[in-house]
C-alpha positions in Angstrom: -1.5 -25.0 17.0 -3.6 -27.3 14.8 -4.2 -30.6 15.1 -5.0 -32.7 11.8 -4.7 -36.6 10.5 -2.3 -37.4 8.1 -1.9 -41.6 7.2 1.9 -42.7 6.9 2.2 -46.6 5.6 -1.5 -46.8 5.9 -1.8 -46.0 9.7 -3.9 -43.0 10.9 -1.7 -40.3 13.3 -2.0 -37.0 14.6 0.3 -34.1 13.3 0.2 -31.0 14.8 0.7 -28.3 12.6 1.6 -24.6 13.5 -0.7 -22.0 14.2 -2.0 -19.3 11.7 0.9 -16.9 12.8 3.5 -19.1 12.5 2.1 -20.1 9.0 1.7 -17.0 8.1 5.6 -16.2 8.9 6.6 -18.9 6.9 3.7 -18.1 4.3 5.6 -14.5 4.1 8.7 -15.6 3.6 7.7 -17.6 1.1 6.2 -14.6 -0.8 9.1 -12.6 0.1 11.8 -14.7 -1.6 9.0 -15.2 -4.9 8.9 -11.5 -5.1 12.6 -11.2 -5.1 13.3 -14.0 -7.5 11.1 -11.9 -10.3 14.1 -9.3 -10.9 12.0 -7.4 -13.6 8.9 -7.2 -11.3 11.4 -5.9 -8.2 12.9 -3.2 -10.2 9.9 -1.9 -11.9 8.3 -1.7 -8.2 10.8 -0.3 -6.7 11.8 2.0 -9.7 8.4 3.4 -11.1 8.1 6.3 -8.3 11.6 7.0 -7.8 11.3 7.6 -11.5 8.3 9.8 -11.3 9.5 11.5 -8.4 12.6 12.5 -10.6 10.4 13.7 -13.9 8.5 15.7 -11.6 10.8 17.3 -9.6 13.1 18.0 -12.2 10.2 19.6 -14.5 8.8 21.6 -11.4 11.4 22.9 -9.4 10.8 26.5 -8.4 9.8 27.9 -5.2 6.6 27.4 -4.3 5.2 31.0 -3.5 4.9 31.2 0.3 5.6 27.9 1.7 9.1 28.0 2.6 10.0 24.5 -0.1 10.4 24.1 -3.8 8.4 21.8 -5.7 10.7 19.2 -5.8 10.2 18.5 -1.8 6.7 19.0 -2.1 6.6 15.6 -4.2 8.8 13.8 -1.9 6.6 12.9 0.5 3.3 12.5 -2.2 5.5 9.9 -4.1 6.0 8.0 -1.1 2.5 7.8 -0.2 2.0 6.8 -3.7 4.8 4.5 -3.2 3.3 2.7 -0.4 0.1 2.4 -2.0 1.5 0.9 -5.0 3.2 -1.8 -2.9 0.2 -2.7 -0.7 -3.0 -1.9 -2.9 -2.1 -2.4 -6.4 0.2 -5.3 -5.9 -1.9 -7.1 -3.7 -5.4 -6.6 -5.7 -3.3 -7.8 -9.4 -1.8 -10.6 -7.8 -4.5 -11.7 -5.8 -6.3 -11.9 -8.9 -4.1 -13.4 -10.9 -3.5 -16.7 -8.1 -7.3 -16.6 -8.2 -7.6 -17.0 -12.2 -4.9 -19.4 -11.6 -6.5 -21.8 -9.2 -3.8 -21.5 -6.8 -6.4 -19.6 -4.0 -8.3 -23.1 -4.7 -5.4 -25.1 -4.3 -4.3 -23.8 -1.0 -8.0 -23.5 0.3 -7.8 -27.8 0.6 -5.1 -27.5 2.5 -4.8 -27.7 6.5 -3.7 -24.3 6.4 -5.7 -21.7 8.1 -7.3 -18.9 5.5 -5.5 -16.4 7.8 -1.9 -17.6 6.9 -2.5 -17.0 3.7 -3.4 -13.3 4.1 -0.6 -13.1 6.4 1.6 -13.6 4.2 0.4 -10.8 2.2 0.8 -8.4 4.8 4.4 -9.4 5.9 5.3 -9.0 1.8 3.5 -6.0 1.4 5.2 -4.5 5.1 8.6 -5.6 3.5 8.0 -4.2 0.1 6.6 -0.7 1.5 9.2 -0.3 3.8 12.1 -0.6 1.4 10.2 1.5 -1.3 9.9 4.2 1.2 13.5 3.8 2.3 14.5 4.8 -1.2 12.7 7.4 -1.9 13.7 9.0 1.4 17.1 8.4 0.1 16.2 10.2 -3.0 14.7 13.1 -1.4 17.3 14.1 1.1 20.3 13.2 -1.1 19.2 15.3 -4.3 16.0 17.5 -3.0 17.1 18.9 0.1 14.2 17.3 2.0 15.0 17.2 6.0 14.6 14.1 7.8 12.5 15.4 11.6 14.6 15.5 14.3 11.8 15.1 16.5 10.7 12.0 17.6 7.3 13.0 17.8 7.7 13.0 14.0 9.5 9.6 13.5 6.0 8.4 15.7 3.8 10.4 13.5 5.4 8.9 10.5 5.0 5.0 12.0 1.1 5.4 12.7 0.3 6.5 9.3 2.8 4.2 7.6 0.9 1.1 9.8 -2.9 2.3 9.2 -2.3 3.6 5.4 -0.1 0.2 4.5 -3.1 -1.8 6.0 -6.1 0.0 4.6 -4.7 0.1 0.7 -3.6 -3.6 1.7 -7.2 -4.4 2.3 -8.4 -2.7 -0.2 -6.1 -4.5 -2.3 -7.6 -7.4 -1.2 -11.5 -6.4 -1.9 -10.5 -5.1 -5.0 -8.8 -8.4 -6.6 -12.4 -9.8 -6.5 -13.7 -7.4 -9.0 -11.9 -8.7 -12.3 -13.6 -11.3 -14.2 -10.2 -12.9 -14.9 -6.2 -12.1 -14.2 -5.8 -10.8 -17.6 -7.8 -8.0 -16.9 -6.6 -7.5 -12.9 -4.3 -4.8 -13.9 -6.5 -2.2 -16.1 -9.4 -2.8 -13.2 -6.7 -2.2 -10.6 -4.4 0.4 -11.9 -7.1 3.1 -13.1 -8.8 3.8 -9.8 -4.9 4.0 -8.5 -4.1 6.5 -11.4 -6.7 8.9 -10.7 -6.4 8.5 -6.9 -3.1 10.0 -7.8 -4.0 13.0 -9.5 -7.2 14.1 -7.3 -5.0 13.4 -4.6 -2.0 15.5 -4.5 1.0 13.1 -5.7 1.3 14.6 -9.3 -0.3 18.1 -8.7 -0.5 20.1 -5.9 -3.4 20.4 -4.1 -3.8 24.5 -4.0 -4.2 23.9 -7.7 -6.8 21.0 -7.8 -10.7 21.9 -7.7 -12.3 21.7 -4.1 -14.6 19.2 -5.9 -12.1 16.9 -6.8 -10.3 17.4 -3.7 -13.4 16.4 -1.6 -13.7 13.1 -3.7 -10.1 12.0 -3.1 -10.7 12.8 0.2 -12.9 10.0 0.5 -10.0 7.7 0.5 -6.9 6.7 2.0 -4.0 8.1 -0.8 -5.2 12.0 0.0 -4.9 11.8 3.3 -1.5 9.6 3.4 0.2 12.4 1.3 -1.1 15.1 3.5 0.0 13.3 6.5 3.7 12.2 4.9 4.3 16.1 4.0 3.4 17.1 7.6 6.3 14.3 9.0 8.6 15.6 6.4 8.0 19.4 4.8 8.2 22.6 7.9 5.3 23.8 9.3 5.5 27.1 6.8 3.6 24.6 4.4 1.1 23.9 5.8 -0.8 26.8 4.4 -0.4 24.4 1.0 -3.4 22.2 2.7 -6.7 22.7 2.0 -7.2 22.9 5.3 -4.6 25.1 6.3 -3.5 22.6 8.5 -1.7 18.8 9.0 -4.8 17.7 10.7 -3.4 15.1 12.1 -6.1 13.5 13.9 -8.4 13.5 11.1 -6.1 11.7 9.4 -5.6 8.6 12.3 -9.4 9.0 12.3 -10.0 8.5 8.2 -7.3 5.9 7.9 -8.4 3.7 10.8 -12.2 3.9 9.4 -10.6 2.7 6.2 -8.7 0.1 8.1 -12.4 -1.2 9.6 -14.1 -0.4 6.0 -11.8 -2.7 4.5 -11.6 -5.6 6.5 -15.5 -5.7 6.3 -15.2 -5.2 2.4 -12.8 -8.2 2.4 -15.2 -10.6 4.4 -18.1 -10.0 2.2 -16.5 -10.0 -1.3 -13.5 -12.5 -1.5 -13.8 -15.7 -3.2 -11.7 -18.3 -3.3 -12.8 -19.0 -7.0 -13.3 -17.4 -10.1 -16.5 -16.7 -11.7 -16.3 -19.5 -13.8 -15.7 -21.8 -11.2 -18.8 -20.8 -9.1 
């Protein structure tokens, strides 16, 4: 709890105002019900990769050649990676931007509230947001692509650890990111290009036995590669594995790349956000 001085009638007195988690609950509903209110921003969010999934899978839909699955599951799982990136890292670094550019950051920054609330709030949108996108496209994928959902629970706890760590990571990096546009009208080209190519060097629009090792080894220096690979481990049968460049799920270097990136981005976030734009100082 925090206590602050607020004058009513004149008269100094003591308020005391809830903690940085319960602001930040609050905060997130809040950004919940702005999110929903904007019907044209909801259904593009939640429509863009449920789109793509369909283009893709209808255009490739043979078998692919010794792994058991057709194309159309193989981009199941990539779309939903994509999907959750989308939600956390490209949402949050455009509209981060945009409330800078804005002044609203500045705005909020006088008041009582904690600077943790506000990021809170973020992340309680951005869990919201990416859960229902992937809820959707796993819809998608089992009703019209014959994907299978795991009957084993190991694989239900598989999919929550690198739903958690790659939600958080592309969150932060969402958050870094919004302080590299010099203004809100460009947030979206700075924002969305690294995205888009993440995409293709990563495995969501082609598949990675066709992509150069070199480009393979520089999307493997972020989060979206190895969310995909993970995702198709949860979700395709082990017989496609041999897909991987590894030859493998590699499970553990995934927890171990995602939680760096977790780490990475938090320190990113504490030495480049401003609560200003450049204009401002």
């Amino acid at each position: 709890m925090t206590l602050t001085t607020v004058r009513v009638r004149g008269e100094a007195s003591s308020v005391r105002l809830p903690g940085a988690w319960g602001l930040g609950l609050r905060r997130g509903a809040l950004e919940i019900k702005q999110f929903f209110r904007q019907r044209d921003q909801v259904v593009f969010t939640f429509a863009f990769p449920v789109v793509f999934l369909f283009l893709f899978a209808s255009i490739f839909s043979d078998d692919v050649r010794g792994a058991g699955i057709t194309a159309s599951q193989l981009y199941v799982p990539a779309m939903m990676a994509a999907g959750i990136m989308s939600t956390s890292f490209q949402s949050l670094g455009i509209s981060i931007a945009i409330e800078r550019d804005e002044k609203v950051l500045r705005r909020l920054r006088g008041t009582p509230m904690p600077p943790a609330a506000y990021f809170l709030g973020k992340i309680w949108l951005v869990l919201v947001t990416g859960l229902m996108e992937t809820a959707i496209l796993l819809v998608v994928g089992t009703s019209l692509y014959d994907v299978t959902l795991p009957s084993d629970p190991a694989k239900w706890a598989d999919f929550a650890w690198i739903f958690v760590l790659g939600l958080t990571a592309c969150a932060l990096l969402g958050i870094a990111i919004s302080s590299v546009p010099k203004s809100g009208k460009s947030a979206t080209s700075v924002v969305v290009l690294p995205f888009l190519v993440l995409q293709f060097i990563s495995g969501v629009y082609i598949a990675i036995d066709t992509i150069p090792d070199w480009m393979l080894n520089i999307g493997a220096l972020f989060p979206l590669k190895w969310m995909c690979q993970g995702l198709r481990g949860v979700f395709l049968p082990e017989s496609a594995k041999v897909l991987e460049q590894a030859g493998g799920w590699e499970f553990g270097r995934i927890a171990l790349v995602l939680g760096a990136w977790c780490v990475g981005g938090l320190l990113l976030c504490l030495l480049t956000f401003r609560w200003k734009n450049r204009r401002a100082g």
